[in-house]
PAZAPA-4460 file (N, C-alpha, C; in steps of 0.05 Angstrom, whole numbers, plus 32768, in hexadecimal, padded with zeros to 4 digits):
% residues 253
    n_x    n_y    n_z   ca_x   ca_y   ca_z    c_x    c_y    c_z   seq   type   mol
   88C4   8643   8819   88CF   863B   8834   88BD   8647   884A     1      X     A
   88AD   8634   885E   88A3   8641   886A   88B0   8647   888D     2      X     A
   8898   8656   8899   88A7   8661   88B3   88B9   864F   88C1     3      X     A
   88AE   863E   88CD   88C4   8622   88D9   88D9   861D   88CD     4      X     A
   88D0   861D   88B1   88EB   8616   88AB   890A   8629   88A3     5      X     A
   88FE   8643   88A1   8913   8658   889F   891A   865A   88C2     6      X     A
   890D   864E   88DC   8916   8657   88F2   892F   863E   88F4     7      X     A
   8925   862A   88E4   8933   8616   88F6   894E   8620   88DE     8      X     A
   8949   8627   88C5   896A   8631   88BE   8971   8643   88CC     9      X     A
   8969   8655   88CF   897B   8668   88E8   898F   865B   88FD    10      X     A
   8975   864B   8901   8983   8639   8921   89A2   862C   8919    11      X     A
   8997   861D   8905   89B2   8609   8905   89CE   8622   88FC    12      X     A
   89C9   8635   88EF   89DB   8645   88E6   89E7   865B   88FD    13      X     A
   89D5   865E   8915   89E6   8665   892C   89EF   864D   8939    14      X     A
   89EC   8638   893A   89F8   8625   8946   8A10   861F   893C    15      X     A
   8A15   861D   8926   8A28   861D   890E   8A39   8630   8914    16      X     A
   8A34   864A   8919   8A4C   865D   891F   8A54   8666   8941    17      X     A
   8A45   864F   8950   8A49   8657   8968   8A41   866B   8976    18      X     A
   8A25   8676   8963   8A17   868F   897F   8A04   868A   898E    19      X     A
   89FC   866F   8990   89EA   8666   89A1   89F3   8648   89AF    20      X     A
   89F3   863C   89C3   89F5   8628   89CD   89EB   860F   89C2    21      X     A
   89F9   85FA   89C4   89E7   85E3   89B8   89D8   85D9   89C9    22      X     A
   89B6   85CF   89C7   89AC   85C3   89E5   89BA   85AD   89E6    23      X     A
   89B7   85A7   8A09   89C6   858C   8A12   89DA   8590   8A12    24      X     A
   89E8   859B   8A09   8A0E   859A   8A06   8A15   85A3   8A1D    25      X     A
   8A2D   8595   8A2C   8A36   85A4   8A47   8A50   85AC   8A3E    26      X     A
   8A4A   85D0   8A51   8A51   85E2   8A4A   8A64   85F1   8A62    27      X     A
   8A6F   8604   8A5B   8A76   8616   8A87   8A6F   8632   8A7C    28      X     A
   8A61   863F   8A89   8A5C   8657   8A8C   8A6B   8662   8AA2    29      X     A
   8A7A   867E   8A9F   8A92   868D   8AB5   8A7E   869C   8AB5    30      X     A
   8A86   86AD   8AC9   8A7A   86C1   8AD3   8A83   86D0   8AE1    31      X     A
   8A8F   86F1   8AE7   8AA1   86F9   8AF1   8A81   8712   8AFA    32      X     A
   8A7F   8712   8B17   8A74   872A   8B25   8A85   8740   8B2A    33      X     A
   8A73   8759   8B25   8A83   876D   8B21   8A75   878B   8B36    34      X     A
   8A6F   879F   8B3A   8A67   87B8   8B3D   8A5A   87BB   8B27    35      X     A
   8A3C   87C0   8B30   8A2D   87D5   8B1C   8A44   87EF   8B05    36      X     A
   8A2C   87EE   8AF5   8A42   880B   8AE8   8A42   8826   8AFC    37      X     A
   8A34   8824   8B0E   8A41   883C   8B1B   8A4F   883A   8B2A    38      X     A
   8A58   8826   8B32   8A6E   881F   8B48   8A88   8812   8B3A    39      X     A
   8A84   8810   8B1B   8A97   87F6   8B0D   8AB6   8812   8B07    40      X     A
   8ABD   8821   8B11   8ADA   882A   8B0F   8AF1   881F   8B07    41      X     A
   8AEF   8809   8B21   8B02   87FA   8B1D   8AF8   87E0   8B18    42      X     A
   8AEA   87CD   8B08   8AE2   87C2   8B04   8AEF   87BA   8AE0    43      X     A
   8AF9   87A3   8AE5   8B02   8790   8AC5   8AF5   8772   8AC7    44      X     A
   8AE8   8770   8AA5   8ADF   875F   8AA9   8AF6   8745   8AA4    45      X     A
   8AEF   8732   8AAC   8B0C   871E   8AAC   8B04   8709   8A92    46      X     A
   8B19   8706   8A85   8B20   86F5   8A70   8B3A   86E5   8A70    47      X     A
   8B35   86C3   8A6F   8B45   86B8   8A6F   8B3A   86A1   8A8D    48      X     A
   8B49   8687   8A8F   8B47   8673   8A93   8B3F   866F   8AB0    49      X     A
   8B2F   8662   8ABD   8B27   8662   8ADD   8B34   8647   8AE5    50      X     A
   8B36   8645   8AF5   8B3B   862F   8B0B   8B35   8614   8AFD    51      X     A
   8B18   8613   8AF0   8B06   8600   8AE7   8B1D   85FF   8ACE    52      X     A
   8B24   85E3   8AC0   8B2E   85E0   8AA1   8B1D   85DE   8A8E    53      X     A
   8B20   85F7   8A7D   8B0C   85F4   8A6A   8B2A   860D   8A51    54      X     A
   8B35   85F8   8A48   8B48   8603   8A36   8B40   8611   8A24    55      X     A
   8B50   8629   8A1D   8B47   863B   8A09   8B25   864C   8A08    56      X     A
   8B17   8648   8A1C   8B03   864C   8A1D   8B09   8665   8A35    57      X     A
   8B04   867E   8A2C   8B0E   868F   8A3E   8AF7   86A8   8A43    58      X     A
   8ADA   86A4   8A35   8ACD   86BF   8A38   8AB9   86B8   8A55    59      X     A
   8AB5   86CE   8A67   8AA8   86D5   8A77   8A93   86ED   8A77    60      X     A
   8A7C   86E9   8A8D   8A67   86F3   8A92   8A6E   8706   8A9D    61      X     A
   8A6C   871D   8A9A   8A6A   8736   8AAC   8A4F   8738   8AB8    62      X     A
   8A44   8733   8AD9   8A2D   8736   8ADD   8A36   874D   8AF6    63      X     A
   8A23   8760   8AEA   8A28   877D   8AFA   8A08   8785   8B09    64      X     A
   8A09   877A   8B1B   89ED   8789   8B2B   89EC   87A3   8B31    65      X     A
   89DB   87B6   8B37   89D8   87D6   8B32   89EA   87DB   8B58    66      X     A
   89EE   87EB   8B52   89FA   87F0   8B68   89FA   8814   8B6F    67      X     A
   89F8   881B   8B8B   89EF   8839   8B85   8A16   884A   8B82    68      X     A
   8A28   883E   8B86   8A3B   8844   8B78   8A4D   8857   8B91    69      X     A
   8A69   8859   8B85   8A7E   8861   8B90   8A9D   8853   8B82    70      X     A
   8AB0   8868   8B87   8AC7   8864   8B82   8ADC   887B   8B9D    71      X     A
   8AEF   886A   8B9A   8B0A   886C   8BB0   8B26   886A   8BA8    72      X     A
   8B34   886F   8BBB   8B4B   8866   8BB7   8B4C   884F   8BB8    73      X     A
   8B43   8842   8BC4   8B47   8827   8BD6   8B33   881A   8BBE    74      X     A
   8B1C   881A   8BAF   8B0D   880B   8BA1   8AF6   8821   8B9B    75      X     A
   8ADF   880D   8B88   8ACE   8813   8B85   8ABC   8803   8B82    76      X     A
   8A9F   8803   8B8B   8A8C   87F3   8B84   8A65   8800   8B8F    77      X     A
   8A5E   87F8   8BA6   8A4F   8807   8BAD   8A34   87EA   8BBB    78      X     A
   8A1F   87F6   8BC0   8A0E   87E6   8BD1   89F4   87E4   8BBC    79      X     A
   89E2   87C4   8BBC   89D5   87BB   8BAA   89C4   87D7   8BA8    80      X     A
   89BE   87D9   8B93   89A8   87F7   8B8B   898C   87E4   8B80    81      X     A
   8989   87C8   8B7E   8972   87C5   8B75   8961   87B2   8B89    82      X     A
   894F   87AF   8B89   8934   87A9   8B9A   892B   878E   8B92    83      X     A
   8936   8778   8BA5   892A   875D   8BA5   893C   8749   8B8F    84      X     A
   893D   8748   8B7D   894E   8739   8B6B   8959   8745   8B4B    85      X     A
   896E   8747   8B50   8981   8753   8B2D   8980   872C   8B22    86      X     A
   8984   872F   8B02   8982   871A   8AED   8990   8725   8AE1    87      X     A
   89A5   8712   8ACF   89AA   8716   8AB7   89AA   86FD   8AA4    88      X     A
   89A1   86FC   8A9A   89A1   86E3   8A81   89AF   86DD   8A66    89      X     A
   89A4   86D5   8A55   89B2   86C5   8A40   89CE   86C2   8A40    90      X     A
   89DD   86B4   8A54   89F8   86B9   8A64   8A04   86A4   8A4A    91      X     A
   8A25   86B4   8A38   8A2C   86A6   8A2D   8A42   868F   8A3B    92      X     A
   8A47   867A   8A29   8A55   8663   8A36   8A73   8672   8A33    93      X     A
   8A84   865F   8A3F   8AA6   866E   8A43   8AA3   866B   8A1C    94      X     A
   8A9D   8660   8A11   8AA5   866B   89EE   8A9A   8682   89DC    95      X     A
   8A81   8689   89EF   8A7B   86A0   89E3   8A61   8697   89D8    96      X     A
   8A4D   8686   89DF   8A3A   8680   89CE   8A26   868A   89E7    97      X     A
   8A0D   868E   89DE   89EE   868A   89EA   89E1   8679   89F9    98      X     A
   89E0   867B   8A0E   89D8   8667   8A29   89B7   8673   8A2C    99      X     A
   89AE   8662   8A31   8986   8665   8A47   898E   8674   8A55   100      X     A
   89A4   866D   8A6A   89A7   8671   8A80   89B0   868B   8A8E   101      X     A
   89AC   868D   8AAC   89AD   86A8   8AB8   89B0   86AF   8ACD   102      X     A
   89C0   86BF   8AD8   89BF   86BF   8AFA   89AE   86DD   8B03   103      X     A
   89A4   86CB   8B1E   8999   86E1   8B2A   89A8   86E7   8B44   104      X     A
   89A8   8703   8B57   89B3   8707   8B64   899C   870A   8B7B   105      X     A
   899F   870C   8B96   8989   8715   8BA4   8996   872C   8BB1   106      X     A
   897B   8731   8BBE   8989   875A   8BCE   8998   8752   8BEA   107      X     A
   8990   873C   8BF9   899C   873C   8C08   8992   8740   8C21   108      X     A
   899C   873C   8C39   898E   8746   8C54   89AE   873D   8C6D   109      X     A
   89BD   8753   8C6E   89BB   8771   8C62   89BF   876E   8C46   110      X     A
   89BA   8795   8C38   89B6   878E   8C19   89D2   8787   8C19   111      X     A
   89D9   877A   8BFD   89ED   8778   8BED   8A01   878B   8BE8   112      X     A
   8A1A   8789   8BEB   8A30   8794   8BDD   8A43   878F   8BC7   113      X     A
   8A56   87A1   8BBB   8A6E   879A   8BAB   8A7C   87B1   8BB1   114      X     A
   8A93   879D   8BA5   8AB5   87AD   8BA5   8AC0   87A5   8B8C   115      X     A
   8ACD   87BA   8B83   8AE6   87B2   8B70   8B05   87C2   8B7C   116      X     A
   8B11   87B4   8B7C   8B2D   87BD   8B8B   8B36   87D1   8B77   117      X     A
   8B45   87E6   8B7F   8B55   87F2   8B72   8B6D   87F1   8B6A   118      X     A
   8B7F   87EC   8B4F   8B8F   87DA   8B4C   8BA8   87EF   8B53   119      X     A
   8BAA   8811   8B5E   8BBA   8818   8B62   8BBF   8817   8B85   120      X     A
   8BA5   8809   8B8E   8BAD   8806   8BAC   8BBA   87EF   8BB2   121      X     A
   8BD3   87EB   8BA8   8BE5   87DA   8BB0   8BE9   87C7   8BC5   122      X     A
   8BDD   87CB   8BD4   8BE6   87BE   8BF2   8BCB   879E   8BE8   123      X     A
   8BB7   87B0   8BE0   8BA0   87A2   8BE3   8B9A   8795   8BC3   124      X     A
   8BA6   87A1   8BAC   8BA7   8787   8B94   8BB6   8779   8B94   125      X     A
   8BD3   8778   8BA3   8BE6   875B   8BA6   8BD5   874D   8BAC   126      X     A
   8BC8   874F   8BC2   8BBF   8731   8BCA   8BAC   8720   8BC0   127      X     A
   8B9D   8735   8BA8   8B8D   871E   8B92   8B9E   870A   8B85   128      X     A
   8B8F   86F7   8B7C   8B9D   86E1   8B6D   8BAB   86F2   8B57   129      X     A
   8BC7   86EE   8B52   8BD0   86F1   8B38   8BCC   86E9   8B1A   130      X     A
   8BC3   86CC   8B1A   8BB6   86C0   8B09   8BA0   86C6   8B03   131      X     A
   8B97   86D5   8B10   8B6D   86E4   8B0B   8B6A   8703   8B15   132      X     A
   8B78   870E   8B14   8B7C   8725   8B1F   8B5B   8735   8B1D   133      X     A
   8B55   8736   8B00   8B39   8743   8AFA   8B23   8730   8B04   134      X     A
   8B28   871C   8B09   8B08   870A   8B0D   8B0D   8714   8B2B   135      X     A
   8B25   8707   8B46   8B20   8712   8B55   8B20   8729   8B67   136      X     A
   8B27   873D   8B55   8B27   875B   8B62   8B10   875E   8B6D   137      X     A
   8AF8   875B   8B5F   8AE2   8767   8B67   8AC4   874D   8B6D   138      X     A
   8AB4   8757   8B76   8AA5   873F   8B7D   8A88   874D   8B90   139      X     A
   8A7F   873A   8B93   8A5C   8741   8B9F   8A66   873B   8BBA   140      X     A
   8A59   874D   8BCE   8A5F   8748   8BE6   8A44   8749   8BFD   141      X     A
   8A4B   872A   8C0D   8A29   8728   8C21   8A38   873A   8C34   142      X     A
   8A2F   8753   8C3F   8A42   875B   8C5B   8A38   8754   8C78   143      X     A
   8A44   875B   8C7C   8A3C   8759   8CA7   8A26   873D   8CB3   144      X     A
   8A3A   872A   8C9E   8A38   870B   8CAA   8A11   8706   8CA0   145      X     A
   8A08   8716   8C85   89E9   870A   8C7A   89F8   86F9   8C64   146      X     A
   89E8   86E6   8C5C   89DB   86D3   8C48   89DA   86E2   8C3A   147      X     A
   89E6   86E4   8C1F   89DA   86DD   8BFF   89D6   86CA   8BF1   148      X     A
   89D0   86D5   8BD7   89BB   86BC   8BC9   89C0   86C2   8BB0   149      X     A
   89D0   86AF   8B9F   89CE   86B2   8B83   89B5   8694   8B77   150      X     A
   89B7   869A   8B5F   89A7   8681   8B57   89AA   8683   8B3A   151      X     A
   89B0   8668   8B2A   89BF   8667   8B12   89AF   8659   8B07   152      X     A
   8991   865F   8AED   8986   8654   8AE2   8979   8653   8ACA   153      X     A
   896D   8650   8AB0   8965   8632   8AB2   897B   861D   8AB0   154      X     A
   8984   8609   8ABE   8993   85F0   8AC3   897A   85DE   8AAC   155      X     A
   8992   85C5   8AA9   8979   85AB   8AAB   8979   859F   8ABB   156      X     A
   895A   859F   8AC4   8956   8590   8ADD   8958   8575   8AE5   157      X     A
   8969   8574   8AFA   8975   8552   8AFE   898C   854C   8AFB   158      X     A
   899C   8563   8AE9   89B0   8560   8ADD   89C7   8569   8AF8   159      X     A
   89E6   855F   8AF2   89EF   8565   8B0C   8A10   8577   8AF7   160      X     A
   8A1A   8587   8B08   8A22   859F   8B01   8A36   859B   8B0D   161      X     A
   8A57   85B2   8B0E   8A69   85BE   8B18   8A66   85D8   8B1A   162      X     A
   8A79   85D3   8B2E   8A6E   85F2   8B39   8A89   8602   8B47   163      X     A
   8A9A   8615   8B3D   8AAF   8621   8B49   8AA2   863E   8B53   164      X     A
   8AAA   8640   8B67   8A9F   865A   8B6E   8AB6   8668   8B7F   165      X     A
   8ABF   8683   8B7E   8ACE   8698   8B7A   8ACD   86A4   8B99   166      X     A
   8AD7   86A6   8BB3   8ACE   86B2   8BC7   8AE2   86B8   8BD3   167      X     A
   8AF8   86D4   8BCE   8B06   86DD   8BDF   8B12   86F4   8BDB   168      X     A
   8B12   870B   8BE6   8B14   8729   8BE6   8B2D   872C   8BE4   169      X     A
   8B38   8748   8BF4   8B54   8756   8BF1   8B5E   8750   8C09   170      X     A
   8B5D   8744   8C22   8B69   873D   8C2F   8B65   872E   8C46   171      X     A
   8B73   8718   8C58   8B69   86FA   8C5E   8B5E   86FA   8C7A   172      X     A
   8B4C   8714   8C7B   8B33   8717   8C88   8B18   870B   8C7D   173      X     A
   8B1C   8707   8C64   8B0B   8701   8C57   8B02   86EF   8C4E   174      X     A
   8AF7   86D0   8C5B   8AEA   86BC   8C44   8ACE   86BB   8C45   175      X     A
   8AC4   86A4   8C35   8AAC   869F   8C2F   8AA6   8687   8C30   176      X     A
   8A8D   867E   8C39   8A84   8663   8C3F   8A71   8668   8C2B   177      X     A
   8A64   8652   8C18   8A5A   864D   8C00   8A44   8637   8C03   178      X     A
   8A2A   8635   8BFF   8A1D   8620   8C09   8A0C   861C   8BF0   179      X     A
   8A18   8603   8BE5   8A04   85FC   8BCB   89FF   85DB   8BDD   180      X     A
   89E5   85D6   8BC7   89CC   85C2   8BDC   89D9   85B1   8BEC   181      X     A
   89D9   85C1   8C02   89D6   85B8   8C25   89FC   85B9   8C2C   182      X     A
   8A08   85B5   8C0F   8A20   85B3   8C1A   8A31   85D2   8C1E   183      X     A
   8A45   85D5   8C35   8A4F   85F7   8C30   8A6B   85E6   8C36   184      X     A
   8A79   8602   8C24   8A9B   8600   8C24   8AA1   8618   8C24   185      X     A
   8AB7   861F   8C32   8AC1   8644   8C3B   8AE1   8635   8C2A   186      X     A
   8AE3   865A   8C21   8AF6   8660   8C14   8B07   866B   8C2C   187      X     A
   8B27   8660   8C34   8B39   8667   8C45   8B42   8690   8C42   188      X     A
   8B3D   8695   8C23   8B43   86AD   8C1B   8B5D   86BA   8C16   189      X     A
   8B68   86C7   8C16   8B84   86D4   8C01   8B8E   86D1   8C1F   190      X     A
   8BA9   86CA   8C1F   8BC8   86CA   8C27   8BD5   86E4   8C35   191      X     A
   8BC5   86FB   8C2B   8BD6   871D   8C2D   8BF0   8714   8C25   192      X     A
   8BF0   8704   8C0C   8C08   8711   8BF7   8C00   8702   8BE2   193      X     A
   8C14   86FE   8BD6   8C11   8700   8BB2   8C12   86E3   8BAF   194      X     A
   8BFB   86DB   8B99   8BFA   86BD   8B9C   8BE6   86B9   8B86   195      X     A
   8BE8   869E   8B7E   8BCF   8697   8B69   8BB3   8685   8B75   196      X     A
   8BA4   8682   8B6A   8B87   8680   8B72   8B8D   865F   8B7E   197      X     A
   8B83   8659   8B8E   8B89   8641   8B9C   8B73   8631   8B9E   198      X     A
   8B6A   861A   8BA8   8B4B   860C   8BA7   8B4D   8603   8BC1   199      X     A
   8B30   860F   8BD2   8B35   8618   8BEB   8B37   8631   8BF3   200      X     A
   8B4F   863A   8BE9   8B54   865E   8BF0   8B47   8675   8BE6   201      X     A
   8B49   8672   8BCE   8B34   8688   8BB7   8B1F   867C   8BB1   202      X     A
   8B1C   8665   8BAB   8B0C   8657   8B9D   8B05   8641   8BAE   203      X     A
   8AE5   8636   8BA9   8ADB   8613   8BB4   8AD0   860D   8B97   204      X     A
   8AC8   85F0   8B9A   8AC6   85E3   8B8B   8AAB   85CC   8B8F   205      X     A
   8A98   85D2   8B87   8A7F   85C4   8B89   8A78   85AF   8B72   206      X     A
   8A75   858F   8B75   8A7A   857E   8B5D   8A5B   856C   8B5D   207      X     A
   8A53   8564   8B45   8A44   855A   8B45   8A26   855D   8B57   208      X     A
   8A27   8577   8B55   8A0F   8583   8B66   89F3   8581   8B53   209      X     A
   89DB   857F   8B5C   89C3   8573   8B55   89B1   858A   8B47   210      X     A
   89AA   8597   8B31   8995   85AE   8B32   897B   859B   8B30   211      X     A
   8972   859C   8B49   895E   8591   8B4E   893D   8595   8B3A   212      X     A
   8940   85B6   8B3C   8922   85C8   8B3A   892F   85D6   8B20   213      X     A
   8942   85C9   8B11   894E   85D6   8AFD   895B   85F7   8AFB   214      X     A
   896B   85F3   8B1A   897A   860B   8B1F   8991   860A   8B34   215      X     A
   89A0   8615   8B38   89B5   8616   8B50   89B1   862B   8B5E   216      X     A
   89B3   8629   8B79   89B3   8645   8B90   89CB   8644   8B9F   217      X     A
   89D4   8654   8B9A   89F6   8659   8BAC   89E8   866F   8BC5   218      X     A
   89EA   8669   8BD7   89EB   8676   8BEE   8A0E   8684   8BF7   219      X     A
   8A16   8691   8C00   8A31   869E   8C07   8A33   86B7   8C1E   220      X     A
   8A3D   86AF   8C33   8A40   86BE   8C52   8A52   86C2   8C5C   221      X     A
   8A65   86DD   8C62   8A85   86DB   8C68   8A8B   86BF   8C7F   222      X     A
   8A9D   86B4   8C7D   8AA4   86AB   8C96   8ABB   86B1   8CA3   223      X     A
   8AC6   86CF   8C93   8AE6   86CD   8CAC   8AD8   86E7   8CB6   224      X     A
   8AF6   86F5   8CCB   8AE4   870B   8CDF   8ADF   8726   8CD5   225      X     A
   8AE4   8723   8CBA   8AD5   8743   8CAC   8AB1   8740   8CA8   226      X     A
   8AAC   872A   8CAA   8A90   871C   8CAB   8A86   8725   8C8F   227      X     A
   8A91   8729   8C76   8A8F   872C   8C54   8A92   8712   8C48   228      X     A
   8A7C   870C   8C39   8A7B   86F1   8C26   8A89   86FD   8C16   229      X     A
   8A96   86FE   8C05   8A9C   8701   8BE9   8A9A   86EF   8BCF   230      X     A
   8A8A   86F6   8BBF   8A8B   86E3   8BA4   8A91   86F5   8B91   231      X     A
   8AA7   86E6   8B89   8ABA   86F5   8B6A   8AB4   86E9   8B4D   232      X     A
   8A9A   86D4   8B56   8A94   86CD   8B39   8A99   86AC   8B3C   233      X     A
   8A8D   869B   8B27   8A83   8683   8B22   8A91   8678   8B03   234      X     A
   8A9B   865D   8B0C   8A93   8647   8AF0   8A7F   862C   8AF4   235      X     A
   8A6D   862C   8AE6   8A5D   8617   8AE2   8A60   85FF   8AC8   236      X     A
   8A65   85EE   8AC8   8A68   85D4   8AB9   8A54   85C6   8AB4   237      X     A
   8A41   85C6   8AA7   8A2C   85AB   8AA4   8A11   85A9   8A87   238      X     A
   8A0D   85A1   8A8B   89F6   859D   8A69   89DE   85BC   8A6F   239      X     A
   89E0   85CB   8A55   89CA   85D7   8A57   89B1   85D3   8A54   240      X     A
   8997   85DB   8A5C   897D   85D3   8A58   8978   85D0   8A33   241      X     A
   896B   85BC   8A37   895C   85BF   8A1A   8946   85E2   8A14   242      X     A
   894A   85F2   8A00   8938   85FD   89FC   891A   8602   89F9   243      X     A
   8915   85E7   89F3   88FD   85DF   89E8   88F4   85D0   89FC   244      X     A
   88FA   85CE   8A12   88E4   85C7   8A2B   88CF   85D2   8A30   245      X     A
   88BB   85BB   8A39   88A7   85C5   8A3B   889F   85DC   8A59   246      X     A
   88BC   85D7   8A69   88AE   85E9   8A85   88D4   85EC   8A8B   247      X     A
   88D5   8600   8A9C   88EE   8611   8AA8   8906   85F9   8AAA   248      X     A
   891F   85FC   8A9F   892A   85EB   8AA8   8936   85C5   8A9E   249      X     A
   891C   85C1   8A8C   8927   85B4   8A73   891F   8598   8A7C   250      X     A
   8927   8585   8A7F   8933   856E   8A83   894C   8553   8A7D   251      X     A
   894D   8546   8A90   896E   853E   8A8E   8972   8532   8A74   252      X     A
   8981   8532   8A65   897E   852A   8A40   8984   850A   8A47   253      X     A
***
């Protein structure tokens, strides 16, 4: 048996048990942003169902950018610690399998922040969603009214996507306006009391959006008067790249 052919048994035999993605197959990748580990105190990663329906399919991405760290009564998290752009890759799908794909974070201008709420500061974890308590406690934050920049790739290019995105803190000072290609939608933000994740309020909802260059760029900028974007994390819906492309990004199957 030679080389090729002992790779391509491998292949089919993680495909077979689900540790790698099938190409082409559309898939949702979660993704729950969190505090670096030096800032992650209060930080849980969330498991279990988003906004988006994708039954029984419940695992999420912990993507933790470095952060130079802190903890409180009130929370913990801390301010971006790294220089120009954090990555993390081979992002598994909500079943637990092996994705191409990867998000990058940018530093920001001003730099970047996070928070994770503290779940004994009472006043200020009621007002997270009840139904998501851990996805939205904590989250990446643009402060003092700058632009951030995520970017979610390799996509296949051409291919058009869903897109739920997560934007609203501990209290309803706080939303976020979301600008994926050309279009923006602001999250109204938490209630200051106890309530479940709403569409509009916690969450928007971006459909059939285009990865043009075989990637998505979420832009995110507070829009209420604490002037804090908040993003608590992402679901994406759509076909993954073929592997075996010849250049970034794949093409539409």
């Amino acid at each position: 048996m030679n080389a090729k052919t002992i790779l391509l048994s491998l292949t089919m035999l993680a495909l077979s048990a689900g540790l790698i993605q099938a190409q082409g197959t559309e898939s949702v990748i979660n993704v729950d942003f969190q505090p670096g580990p030096s800032g992650s105190a209060h930080s849980t990663t969330y498991t279990g169902s988003g906004a988006l329906d994708d039954a029984d399919h419940d695992f999420w991405n912990a993507v933790e950018p470095p952060v130079d760290g802190y903890a409180s009564s009130w929370g913990s998290g801390g301010n971006f610690s790294f220089v120009g752009t954090y990555s993390l890759g081979a992002l598994l799908d909500s079943e637990g399998a092996k994705t191409p794909v990867e998000v990058s974070i940018s530093e920001g201008v001003p730099r970047g922040t996070t928070f994770a709420v503290n779940p004994e500061n009472l006043w200020a974890f009621e007002h997270v969603a009840d139904d998501a308590k851990d996805l939205m406690k904590d989250y990446l934050i643009a402060p003092g009214g700058g632009t951030n920049l995520v970017v979610i790739s390799p996509l296949v290019r051409g291919a058009r996507y869903t897109l739920y995105l997560y934007g609203a803190g501990d209290q309803d000072a706080h939303q976020t306006a979301f600008t994926v290609g050309g279009l923006t939608k602001t999250t109204e933000g938490v209630p200051n009391a106890s309530h479940d994740m709403r569409n509009g309020g916690d969450y928007v909802v971006f459909e059939n959006v285009e990865a043009v260059d075989g990637s998505l760029s979420i832009l995110y900028v507070g829009a209420g008067s604490s002037r804090d974007g908040n993003f608590n994390g992402f679901q994406l819906k759509g076909k993954l790249p073929d592997m075996d492309a010849d250049s970034p990004g794949g093409n539409v199957p």
